[in-house]
N, CA, C and O atoms as a printed pandas DataFrame, in Angstrom:
     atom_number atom_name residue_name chain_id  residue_number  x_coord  y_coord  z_coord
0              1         N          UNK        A               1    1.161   -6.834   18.628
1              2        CA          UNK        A               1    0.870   -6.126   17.432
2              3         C          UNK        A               1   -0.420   -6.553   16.769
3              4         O          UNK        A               1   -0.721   -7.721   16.523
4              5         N          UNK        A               2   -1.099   -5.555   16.524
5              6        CA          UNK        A               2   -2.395   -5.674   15.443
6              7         C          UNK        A               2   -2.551   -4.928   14.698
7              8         O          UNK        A               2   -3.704   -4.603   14.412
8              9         N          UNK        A               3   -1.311   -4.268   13.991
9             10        CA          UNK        A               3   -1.790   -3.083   12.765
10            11         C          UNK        A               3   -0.369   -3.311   12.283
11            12         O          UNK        A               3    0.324   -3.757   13.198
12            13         N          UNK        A               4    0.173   -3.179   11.346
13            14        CA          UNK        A               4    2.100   -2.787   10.493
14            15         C          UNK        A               4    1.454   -1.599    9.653
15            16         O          UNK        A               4    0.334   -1.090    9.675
16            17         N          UNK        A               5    2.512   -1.377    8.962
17            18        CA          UNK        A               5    2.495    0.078    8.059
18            19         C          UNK        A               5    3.270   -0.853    7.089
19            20         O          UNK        A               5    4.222   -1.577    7.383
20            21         N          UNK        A               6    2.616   -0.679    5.738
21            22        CA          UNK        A               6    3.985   -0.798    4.291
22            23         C          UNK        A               6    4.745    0.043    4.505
23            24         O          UNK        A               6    4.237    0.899    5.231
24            25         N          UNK        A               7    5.781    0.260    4.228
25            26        CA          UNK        A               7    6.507    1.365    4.151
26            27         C          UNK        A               7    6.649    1.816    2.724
27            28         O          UNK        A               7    6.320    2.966    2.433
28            29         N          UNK        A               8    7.153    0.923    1.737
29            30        CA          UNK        A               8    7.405    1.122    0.560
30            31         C          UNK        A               8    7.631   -0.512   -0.428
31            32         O          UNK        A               8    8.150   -1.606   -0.208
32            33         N          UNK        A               9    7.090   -0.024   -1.270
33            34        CA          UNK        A               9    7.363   -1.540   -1.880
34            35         C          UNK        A               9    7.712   -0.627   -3.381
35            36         O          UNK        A               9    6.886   -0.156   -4.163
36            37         N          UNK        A              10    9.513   -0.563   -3.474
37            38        CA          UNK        A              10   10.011   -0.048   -4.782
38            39         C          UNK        A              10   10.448   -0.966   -6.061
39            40         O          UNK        A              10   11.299   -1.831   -5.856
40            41         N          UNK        A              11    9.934   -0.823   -7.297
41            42        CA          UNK        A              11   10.977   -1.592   -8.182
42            43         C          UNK        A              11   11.742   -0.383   -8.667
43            44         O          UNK        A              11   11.249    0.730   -8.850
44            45         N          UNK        A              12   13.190   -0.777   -8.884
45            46        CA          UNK        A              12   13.983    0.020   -8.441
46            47         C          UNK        A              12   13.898    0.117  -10.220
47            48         O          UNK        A              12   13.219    1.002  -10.740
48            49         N          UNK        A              13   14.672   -0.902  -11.065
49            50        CA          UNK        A              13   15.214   -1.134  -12.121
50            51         C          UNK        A              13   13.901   -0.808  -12.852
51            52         O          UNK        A              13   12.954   -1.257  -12.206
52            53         N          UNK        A              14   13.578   -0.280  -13.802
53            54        CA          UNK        A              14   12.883    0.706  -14.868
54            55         C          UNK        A              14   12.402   -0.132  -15.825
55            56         O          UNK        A              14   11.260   -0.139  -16.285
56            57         N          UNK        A              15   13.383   -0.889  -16.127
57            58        CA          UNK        A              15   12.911   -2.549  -17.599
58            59         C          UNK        A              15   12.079   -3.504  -16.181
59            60         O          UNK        A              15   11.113   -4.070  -16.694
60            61         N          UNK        A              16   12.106   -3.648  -15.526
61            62        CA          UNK        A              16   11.149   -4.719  -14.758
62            63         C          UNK        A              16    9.942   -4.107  -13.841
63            64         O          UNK        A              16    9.227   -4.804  -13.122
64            65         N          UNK        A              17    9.817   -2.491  -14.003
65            66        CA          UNK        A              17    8.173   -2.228  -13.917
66            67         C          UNK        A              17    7.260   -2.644  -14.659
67            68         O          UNK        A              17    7.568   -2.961  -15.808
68            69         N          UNK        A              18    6.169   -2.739  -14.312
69            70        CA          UNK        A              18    4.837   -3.308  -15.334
70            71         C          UNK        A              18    4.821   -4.420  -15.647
71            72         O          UNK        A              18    4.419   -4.835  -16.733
72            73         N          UNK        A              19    5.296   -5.141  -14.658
73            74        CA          UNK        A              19    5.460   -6.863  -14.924
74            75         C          UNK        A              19    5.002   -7.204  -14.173
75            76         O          UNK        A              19    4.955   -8.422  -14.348
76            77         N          UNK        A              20    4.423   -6.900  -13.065
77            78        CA          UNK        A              20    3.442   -7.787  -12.084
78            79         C          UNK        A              20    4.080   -7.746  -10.555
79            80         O          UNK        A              20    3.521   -7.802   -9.460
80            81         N          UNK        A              21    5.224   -7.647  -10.855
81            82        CA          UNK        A              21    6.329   -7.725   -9.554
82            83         C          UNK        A              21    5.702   -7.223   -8.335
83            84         O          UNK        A              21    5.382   -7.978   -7.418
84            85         N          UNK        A              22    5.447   -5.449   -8.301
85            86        CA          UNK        A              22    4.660   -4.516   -7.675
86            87         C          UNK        A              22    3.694   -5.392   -6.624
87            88         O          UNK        A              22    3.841   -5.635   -5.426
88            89         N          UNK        A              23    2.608   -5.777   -7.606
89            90        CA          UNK        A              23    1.189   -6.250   -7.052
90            91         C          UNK        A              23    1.928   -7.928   -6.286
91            92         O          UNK        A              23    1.631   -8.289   -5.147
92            93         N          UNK        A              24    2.691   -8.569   -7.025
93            94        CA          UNK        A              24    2.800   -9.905   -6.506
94            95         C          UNK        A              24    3.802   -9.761   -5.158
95            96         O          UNK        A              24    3.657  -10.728   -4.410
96            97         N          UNK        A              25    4.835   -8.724   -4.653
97            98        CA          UNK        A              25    5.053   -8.530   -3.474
98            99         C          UNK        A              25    4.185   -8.100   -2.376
99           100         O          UNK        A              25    4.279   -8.176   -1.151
100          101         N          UNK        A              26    3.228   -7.579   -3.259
101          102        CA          UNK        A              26    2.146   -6.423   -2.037
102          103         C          UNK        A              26    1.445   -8.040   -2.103
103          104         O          UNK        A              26    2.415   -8.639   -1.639
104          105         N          UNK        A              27    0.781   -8.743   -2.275
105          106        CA          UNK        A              27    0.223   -9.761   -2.272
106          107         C          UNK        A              27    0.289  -10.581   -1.168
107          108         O          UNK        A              27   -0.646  -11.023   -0.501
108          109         N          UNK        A              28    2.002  -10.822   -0.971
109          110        CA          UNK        A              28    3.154  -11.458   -0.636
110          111         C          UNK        A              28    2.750  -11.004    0.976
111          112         O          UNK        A              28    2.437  -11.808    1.854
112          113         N          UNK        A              29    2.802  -10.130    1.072
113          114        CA          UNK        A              29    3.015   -8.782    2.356
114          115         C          UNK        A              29    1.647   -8.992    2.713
115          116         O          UNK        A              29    1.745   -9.196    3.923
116          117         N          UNK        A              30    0.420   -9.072    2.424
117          118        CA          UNK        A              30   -0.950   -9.335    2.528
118          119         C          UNK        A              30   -1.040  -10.373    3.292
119          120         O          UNK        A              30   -1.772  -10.427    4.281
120          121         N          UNK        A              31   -0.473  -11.072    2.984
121          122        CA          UNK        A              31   -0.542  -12.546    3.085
122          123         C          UNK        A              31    0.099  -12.958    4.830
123          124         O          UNK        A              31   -0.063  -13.520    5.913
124          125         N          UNK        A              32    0.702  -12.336    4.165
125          126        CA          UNK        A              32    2.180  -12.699    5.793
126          127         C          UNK        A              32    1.339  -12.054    6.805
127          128         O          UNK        A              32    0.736  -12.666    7.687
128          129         N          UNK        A              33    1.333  -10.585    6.602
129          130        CA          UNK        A              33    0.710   -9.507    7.702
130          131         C          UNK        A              33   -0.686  -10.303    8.066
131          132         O          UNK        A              33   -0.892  -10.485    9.266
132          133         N          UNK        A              34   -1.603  -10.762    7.182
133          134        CA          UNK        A              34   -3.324  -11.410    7.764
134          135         C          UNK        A              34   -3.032  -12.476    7.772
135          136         O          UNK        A              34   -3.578  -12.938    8.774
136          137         N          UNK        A              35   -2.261  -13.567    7.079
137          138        CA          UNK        A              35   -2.247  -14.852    7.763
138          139         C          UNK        A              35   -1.463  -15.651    8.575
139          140         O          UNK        A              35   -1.945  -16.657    9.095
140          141         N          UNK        A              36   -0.297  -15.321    8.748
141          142        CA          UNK        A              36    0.793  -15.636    9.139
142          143         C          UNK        A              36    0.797  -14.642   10.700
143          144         O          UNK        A              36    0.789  -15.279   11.752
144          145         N          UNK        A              37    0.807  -13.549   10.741
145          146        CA          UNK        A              37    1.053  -12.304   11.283
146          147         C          UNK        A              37   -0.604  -12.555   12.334
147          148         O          UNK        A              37   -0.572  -12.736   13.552
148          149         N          UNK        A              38   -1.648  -12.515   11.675
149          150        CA          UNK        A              38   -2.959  -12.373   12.447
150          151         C          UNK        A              38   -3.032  -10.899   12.948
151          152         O          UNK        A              38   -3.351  -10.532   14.079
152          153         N          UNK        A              39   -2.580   -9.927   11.606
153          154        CA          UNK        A              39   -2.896   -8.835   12.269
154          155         C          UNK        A              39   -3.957   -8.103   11.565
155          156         O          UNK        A              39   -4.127   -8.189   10.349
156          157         N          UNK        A              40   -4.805   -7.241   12.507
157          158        CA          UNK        A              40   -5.888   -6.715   12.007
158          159         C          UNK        A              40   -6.200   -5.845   11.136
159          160         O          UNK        A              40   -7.343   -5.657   10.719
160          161         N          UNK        A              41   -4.975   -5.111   10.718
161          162        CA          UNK        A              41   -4.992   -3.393   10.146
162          163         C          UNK        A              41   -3.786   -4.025    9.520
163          164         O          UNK        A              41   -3.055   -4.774   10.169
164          165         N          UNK        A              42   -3.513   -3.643    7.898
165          166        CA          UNK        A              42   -2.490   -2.818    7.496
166          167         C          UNK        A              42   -2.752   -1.788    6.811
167          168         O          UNK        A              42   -3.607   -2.031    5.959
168          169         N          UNK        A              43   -2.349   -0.625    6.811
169          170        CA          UNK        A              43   -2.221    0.345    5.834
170          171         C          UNK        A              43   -1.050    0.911    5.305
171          172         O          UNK        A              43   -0.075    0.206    5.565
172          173         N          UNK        A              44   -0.831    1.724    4.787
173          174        CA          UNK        A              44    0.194    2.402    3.785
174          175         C          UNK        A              44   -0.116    3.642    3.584
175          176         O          UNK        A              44   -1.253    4.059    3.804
176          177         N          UNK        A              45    1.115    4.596    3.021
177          178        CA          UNK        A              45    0.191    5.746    2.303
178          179         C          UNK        A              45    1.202    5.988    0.791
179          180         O          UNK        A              45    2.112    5.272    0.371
180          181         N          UNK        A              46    0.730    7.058    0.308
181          182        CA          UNK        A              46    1.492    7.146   -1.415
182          183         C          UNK        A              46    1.192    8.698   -1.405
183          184         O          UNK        A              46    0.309    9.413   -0.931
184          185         N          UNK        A              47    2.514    8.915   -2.261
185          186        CA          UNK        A              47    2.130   11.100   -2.510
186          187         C          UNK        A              47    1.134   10.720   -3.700
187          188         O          UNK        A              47    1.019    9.642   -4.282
188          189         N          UNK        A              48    0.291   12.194   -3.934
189          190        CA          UNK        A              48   -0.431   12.458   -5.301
190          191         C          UNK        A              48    0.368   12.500   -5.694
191          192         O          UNK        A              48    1.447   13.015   -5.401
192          193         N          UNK        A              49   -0.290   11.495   -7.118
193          194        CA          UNK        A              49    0.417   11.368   -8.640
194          195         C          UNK        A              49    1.210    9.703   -8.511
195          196         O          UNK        A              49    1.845    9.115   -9.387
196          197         N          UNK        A              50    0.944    9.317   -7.307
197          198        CA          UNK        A              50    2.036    7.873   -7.856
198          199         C          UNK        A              50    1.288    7.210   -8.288
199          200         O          UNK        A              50    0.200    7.125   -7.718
200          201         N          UNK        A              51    1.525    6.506   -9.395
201          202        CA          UNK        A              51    0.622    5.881  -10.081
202          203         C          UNK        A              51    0.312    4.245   -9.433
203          204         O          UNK        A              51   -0.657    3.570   -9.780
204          205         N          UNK        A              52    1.744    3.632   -8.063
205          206        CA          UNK        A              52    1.254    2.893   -7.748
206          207         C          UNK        A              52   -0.383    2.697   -6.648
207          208         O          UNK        A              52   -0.916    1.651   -6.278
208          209         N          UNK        A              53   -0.704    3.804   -6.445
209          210        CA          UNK        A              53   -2.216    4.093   -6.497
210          211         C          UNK        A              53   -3.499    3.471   -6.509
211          212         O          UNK        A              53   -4.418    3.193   -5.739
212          213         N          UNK        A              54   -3.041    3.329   -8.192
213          214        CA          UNK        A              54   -4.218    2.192   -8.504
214          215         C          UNK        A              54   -3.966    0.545   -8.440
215          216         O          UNK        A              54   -4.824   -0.321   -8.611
216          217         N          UNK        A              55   -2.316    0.319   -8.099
217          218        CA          UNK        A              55   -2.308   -0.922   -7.557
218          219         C          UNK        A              55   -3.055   -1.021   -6.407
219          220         O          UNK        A              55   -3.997   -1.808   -6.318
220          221         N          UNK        A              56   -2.670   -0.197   -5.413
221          222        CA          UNK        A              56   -3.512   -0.877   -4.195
222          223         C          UNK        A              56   -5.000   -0.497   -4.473
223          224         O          UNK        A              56   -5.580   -1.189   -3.636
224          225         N          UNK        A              57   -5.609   -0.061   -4.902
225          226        CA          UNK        A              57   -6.848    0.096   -4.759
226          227         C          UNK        A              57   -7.419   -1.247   -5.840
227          228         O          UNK        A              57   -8.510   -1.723   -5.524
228          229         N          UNK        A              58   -6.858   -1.725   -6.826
229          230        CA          UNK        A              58   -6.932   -3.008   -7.480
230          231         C          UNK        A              58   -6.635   -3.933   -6.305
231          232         O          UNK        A              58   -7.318   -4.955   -6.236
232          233         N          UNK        A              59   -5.631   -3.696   -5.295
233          234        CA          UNK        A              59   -5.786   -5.163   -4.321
234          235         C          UNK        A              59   -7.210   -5.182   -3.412
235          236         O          UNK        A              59   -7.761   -6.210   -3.019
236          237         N          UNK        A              60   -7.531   -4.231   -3.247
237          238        CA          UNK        A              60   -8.439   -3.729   -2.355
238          239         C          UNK        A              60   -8.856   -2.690   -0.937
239          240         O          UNK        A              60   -9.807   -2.556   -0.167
240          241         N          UNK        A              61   -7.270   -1.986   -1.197
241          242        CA          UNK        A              61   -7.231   -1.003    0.048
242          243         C          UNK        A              61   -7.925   -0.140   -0.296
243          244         O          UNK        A              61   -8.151    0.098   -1.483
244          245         N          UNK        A              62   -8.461    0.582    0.786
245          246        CA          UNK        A              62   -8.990    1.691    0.683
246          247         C          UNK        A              62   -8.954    3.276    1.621
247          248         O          UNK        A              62   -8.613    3.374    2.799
248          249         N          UNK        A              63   -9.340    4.252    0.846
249          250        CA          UNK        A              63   -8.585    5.909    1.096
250          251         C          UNK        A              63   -9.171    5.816    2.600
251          252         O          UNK        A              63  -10.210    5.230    2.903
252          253         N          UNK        A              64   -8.473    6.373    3.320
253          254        CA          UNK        A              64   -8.992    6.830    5.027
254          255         C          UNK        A              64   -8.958    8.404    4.938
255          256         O          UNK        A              64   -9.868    9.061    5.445
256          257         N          UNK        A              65   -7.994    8.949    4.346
257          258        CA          UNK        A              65   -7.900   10.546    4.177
258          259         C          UNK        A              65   -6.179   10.843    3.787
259          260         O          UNK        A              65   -5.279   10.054    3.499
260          261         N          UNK        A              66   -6.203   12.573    3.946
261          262        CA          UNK        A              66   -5.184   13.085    3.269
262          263         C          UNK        A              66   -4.432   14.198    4.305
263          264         O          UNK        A              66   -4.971   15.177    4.820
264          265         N          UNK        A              67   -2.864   13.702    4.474
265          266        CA          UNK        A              67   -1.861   14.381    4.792
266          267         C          UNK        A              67   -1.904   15.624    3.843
267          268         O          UNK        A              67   -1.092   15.490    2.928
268          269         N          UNK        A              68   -2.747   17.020    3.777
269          270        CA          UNK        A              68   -1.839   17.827    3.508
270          271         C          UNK        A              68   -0.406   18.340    3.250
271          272         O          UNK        A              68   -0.046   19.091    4.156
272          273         N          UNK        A              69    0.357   18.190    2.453
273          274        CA          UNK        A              69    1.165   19.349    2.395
274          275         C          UNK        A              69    2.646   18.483    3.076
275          276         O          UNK        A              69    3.799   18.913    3.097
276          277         N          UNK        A              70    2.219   17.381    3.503
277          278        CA          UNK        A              70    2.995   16.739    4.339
278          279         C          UNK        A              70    4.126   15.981    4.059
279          280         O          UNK        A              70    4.576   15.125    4.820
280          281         N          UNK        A              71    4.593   16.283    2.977
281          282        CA          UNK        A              71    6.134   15.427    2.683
282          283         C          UNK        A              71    6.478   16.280    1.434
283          284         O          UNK        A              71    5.722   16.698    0.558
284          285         N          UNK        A              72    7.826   16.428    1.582
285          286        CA          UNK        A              72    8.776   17.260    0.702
286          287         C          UNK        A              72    9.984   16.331   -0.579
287          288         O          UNK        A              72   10.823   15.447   -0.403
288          289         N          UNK        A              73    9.728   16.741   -1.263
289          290        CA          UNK        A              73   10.325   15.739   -2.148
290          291         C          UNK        A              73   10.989   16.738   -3.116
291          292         O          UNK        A              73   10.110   17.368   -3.704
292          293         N          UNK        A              74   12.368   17.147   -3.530
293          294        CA          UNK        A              74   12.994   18.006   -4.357
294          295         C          UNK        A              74   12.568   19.134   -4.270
295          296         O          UNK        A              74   12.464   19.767   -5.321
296          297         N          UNK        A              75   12.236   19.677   -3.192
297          298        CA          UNK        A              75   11.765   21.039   -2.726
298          299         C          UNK        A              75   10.528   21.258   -3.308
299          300         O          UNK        A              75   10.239   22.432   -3.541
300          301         N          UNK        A              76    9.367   19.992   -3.726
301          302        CA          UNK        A              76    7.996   20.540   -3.711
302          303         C          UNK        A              76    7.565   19.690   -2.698
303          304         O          UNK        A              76    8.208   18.704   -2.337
304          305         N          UNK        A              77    5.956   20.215   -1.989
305          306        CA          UNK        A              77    5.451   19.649   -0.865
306          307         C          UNK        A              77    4.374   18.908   -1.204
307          308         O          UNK        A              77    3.406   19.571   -1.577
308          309         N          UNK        A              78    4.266   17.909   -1.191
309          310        CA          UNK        A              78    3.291   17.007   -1.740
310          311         C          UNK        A              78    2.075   16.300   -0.547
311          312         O          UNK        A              78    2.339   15.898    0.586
312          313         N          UNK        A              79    0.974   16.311   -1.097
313          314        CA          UNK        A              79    0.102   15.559    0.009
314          315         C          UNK        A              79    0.340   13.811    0.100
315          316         O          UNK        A              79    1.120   13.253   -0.671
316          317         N          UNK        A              80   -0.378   13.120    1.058
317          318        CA          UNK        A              80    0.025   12.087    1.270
318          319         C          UNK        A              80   -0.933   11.312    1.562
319          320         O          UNK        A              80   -1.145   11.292    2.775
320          321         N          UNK        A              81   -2.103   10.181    0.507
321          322        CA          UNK        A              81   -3.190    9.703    0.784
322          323         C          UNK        A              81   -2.629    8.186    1.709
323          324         O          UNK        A              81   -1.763    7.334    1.508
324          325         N          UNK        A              82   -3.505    8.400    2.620
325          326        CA          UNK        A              82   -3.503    7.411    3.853
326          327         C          UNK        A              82   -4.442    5.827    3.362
327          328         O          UNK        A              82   -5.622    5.986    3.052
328          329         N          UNK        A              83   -4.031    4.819    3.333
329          330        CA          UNK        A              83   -4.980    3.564    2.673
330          331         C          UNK        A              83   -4.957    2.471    3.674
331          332         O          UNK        A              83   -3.975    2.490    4.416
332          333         N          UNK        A              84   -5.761    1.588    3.849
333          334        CA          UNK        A              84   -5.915    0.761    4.664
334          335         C          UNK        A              84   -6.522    0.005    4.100
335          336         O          UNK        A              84   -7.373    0.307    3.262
336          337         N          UNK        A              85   -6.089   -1.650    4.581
337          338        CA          UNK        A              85   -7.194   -2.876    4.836
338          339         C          UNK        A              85   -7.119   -3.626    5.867
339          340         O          UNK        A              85   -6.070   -3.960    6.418
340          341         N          UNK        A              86   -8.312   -3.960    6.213
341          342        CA          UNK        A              86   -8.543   -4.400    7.502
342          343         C          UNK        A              86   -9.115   -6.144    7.624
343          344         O          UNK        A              86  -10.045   -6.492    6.896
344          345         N          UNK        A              87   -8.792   -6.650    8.111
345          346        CA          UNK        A              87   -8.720   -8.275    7.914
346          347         C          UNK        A              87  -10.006   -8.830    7.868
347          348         O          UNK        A              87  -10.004  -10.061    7.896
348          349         N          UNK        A              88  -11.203   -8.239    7.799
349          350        CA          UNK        A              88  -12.112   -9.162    7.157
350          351         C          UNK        A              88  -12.493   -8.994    5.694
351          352         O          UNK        A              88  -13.009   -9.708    4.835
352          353         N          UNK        A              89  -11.960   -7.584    5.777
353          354        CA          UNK        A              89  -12.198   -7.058    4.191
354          355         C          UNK        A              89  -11.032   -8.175    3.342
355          356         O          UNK        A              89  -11.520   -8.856    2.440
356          357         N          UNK        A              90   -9.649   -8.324    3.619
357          358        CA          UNK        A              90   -8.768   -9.293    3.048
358          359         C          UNK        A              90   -9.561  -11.047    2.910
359          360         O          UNK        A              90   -9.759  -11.768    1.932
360          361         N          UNK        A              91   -9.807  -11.197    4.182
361          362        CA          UNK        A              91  -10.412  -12.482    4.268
362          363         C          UNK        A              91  -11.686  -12.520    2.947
363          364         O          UNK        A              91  -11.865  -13.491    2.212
364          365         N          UNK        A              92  -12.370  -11.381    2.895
365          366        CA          UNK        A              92  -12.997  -11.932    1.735
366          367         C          UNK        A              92  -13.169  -11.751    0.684
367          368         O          UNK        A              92  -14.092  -12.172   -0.013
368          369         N          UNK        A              93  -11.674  -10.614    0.201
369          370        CA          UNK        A              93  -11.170  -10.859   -1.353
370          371         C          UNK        A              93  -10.482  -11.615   -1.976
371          372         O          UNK        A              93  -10.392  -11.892   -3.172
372          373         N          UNK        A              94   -9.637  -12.176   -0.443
373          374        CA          UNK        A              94   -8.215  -13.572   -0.432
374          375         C          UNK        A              94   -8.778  -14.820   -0.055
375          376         O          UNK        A              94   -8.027  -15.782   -0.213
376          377         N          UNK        A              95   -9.926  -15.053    0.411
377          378        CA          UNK        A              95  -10.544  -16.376    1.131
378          379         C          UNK        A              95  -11.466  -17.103    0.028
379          380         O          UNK        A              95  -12.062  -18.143    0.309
């Protein structure tokens, strides 16, 4: 292996959003996947409108492009931005 996918990193409970939790698991997951892991690629993706969004782009991932139309959620179809970081870019926001 040299790439994982996030899948999802949820806070479930509503009183413990906006506390840091979010960013300090994705951190967590950073960490493991480039240092522990030695893998080259992770990315993720998020529908328009999630506001966790601007977390990852505060860690430092960045847009690759956009799933059209590509995931259904309560019978609307939402696009799906694709994000990535790649291990030297980590190495020298985390190093």
């Amino acid at each position: 292996g040299w790439k994982a996918e996030i899948w999802r990193i949820y806070i479930g409970e509503i009183a413990l959003r906006g506390k840091g939790l979010g960013k300090e698991a994705m951190k967590a997951m950073m960490k493991y996947c480039f240092e522990d892991l030695g893998l080259k690629r992770v990315y993720l993706d998020h529908y328009t409108g999630n506001p966790a969004s601007y977390l990852y782009l505060s860690l430092g991932f960045k847009y690759e492009g956009v799933l059209r139309h590509n995931c259904r959620k309560n019978g609307i179809l939402y696009d799906v931005h694709l994000m990535s970081m790649l291990e030297d870019e980590y190495k020298e926001l985390y190093k």
